[in-house]
C-alpha positions, 0 to 999 in steps of 0.5 A, spaced: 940 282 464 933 285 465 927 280 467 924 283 460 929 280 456 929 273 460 921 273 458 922 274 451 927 267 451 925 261 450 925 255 456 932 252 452 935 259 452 933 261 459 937 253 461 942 256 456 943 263 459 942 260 466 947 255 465 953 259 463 952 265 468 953 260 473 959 258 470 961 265 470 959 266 477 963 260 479 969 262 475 969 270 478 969 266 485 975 262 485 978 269 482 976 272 488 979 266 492 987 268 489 984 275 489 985 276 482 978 280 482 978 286 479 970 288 478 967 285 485 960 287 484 960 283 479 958 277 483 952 280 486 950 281 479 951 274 477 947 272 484 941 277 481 941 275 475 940 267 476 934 269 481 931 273 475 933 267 470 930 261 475 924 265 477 922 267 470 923 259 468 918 256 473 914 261 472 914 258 465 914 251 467 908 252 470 905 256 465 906 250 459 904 244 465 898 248 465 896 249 457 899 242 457 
């Protein structure tokens, strides 16, 4: 998920989203435990894309604390 598209979500989308690619994140991770990781750089992605998300929603958060 590119920064472009997190941008063209909305607050409670993004907390959506945000929520369950950690969800996945921690799922791939008790994979990768037992060893049953197929697609290992998939969490690197996952790590990526939760960065992106968290930056983009304070970056909102901020925006709409001011306008408010």
């Amino acid at each position: 998920m590119t920064a472009k598209e997190i941008n063209e979500l909305s607050l409670s989308e993004i907390t959506t989203k945000l929520r369950e690619t950690r969800e996945l994140l921690l799922q791939l991770r008790l994979r990768k435990q037992t060893g049953q990781v197929e697609k290992p750089h998939l969490l690197r992605s996952y790590r990526k894309d939760i960065a992106r998300l968290e930056t983009v929603l304070t970056a909102k958060k901020k925006t709409s604390a001011v306008a408010a």
